[in-house]
BALOBA-1460 file (C-alpha; in Angstrom, 3 decimals):
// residues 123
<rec num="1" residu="x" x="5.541" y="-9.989" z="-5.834"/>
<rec num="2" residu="x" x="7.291" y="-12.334" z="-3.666"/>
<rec num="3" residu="x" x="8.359" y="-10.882" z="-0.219"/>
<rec num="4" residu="x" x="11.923" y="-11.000" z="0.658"/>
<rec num="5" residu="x" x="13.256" y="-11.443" z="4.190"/>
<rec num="6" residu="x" x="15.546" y="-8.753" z="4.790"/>
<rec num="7" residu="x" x="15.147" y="-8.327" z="8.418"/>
<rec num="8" residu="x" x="18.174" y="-6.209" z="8.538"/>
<rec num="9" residu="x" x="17.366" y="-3.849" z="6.403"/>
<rec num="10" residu="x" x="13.604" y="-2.875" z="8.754"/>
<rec num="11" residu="x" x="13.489" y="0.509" z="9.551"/>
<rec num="12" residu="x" x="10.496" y="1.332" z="12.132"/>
<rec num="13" residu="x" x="10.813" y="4.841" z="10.638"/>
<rec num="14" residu="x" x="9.775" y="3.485" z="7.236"/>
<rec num="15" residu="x" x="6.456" y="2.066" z="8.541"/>
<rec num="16" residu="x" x="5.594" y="5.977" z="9.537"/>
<rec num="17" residu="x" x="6.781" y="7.427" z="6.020"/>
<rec num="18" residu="x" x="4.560" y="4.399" z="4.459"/>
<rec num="19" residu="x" x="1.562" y="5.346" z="6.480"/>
<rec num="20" residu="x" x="2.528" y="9.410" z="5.609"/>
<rec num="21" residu="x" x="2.433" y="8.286" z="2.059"/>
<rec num="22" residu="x" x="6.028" y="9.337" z="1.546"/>
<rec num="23" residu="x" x="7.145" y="5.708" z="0.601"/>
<rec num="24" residu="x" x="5.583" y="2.463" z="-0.994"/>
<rec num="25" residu="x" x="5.534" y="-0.612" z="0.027"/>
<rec num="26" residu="x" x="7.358" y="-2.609" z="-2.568"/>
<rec num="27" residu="x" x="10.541" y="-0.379" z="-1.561"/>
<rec num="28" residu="x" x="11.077" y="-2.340" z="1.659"/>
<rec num="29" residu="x" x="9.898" y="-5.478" z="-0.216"/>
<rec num="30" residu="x" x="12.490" y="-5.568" z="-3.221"/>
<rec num="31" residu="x" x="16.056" y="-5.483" z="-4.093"/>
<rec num="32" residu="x" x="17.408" y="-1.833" z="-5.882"/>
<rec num="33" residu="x" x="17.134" y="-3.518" z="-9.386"/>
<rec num="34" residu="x" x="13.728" y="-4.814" z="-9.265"/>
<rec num="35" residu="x" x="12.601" y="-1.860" z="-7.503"/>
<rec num="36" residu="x" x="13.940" y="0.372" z="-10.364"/>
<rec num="37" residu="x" x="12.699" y="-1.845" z="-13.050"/>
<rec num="38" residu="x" x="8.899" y="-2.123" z="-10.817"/>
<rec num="39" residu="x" x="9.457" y="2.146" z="-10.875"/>
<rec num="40" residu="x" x="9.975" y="2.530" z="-14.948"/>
<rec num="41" residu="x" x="6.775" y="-0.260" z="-15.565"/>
<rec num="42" residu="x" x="4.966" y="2.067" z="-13.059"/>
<rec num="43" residu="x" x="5.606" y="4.945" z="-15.009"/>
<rec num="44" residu="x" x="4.730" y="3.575" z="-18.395"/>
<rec num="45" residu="x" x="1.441" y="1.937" z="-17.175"/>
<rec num="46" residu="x" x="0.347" y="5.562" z="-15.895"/>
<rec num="47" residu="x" x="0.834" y="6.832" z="-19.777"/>
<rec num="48" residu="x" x="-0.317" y="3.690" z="-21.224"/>
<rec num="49" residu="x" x="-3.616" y="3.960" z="-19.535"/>
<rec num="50" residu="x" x="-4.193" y="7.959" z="-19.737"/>
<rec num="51" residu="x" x="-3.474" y="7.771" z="-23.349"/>
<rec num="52" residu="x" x="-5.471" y="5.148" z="-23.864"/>
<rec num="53" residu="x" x="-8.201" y="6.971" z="-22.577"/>
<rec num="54" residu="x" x="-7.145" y="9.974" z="-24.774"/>
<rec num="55" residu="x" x="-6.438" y="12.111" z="-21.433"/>
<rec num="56" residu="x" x="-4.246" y="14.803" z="-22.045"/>
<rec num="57" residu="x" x="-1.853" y="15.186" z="-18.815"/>
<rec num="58" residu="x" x="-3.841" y="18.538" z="-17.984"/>
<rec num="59" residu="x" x="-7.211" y="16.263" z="-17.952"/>
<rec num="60" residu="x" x="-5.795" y="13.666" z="-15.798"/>
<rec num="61" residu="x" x="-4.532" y="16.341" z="-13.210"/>
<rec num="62" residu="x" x="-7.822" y="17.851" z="-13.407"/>
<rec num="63" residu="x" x="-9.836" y="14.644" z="-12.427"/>
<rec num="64" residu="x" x="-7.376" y="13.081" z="-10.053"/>
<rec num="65" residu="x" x="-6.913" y="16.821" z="-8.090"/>
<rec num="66" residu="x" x="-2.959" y="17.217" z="-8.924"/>
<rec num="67" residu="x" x="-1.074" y="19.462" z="-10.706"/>
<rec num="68" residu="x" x="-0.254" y="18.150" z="-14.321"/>
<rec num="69" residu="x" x="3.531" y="19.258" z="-13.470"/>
<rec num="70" residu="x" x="3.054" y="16.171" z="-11.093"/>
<rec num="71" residu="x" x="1.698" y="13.926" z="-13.708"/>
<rec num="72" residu="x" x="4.410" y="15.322" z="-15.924"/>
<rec num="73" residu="x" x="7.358" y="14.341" z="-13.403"/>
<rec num="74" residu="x" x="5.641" y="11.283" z="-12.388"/>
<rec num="75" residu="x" x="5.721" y="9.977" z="-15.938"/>
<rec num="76" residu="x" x="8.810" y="11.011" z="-16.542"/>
<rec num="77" residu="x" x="10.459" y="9.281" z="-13.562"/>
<rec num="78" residu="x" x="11.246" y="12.721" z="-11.753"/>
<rec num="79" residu="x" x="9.160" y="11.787" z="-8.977"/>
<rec num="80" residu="x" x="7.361" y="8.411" z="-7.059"/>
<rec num="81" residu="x" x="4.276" y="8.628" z="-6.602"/>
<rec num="82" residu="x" x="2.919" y="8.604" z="-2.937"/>
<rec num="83" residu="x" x="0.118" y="6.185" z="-2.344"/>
<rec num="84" residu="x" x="-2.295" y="8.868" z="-2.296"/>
<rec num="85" residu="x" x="-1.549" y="10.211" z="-5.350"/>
<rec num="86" residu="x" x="-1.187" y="6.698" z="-7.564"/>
<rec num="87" residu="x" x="-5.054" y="6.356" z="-5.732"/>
<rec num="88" residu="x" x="-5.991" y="9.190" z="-7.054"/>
<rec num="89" residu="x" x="-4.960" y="8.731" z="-10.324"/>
<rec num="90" residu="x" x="-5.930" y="5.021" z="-10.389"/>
<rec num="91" residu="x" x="-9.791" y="6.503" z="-9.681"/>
<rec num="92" residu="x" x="-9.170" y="9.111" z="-11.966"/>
<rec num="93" residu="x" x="-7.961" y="6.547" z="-14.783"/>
<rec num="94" residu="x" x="-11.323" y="3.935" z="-13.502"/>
<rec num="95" residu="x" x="-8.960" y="1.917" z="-12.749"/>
<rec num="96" residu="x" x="-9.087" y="-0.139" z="-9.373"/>
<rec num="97" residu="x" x="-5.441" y="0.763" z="-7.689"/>
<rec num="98" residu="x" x="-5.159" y="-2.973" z="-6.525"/>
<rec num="99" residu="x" x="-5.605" y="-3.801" z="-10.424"/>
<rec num="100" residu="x" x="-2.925" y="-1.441" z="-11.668"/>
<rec num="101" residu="x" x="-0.477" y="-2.818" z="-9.421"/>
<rec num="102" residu="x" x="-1.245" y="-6.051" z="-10.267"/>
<rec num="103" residu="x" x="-0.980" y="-5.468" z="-13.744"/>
<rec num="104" residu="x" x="2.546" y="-2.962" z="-13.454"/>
<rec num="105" residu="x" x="3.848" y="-6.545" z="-11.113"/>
<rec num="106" residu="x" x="2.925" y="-8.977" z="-13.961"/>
<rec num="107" residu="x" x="4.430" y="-6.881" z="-16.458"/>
<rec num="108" residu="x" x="7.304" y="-6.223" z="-14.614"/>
<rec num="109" residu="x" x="8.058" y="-10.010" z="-13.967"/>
<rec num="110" residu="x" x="7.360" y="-10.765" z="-17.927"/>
<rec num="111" residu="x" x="9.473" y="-7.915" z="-18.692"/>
<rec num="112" residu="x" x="12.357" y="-9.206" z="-16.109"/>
<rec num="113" residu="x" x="12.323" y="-12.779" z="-17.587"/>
<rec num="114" residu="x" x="12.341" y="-11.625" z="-20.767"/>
<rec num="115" residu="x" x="15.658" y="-9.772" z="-20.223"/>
<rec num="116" residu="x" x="17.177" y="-12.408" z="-18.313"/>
<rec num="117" residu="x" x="16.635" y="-14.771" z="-21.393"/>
<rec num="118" residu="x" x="18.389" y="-12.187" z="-23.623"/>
<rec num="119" residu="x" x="21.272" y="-11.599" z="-21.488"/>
<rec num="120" residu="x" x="24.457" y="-12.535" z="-22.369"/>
<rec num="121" residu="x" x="27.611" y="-14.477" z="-19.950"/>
<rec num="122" residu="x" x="30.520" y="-12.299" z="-20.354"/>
<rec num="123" residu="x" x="34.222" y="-14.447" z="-20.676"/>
């Protein structure tokens, strides 16, 4: 993910929800489109990888230590994960959390190329 300067937009207060867990990092670090597109990838990498694993969402809240409502709204989009809890489910899934964002960020710039090839100029 490339960083974008957008001194204006720095908000001390976010640097305490980031270390509270309340926020991630890429939201200070990308535009509203790229953040929601970076959000739905997120999402479908968690249920790519637990049903990959043949986890039902009840298994995976049972070995990362939240409630499967959470995994259920997480998936769904209903909810962001906090860092803790995409950790947790990262450990759960035996997946390294550095990895799965990794993976989620090349996925999301394949996926944003590919759209910008597709798209259209209106007249």
């Amino acid at each position: 993910m490339r960083a974008q300067s957008k001194s204006k937009d720095f908000n001390p207060h976010n640097c305490e929800m980031i270390r509270q867990g309340k926020i991630w990092l890429p939201s200070l670090l990308m535009d509203s489109k790229s953040l929601d597109r970076f959000k739905r990838v997120i999402r479908g990498e968690l249920r790519e990888h637990r049903t990959s694993l043949g986890l039902s969402m009840n298994r995976l809240a049972e070995e990362s230590g939240l409630s499967q409502q959470t995994i259920s709204y997480l998936e769904r989009g209903l909810r962001q994960p906090s860092l803790e809890s995409l950790a947790r489910i990262c450990d759960a899934l035996g997946i390294p959390l550095s990895d799965f964002i990794r993976q989620a960020e090349e996925k999301c710039i394949a996926n944003s190329s590919d759209t910008e090839g597709t798209q259209t100029k209106k007249t």
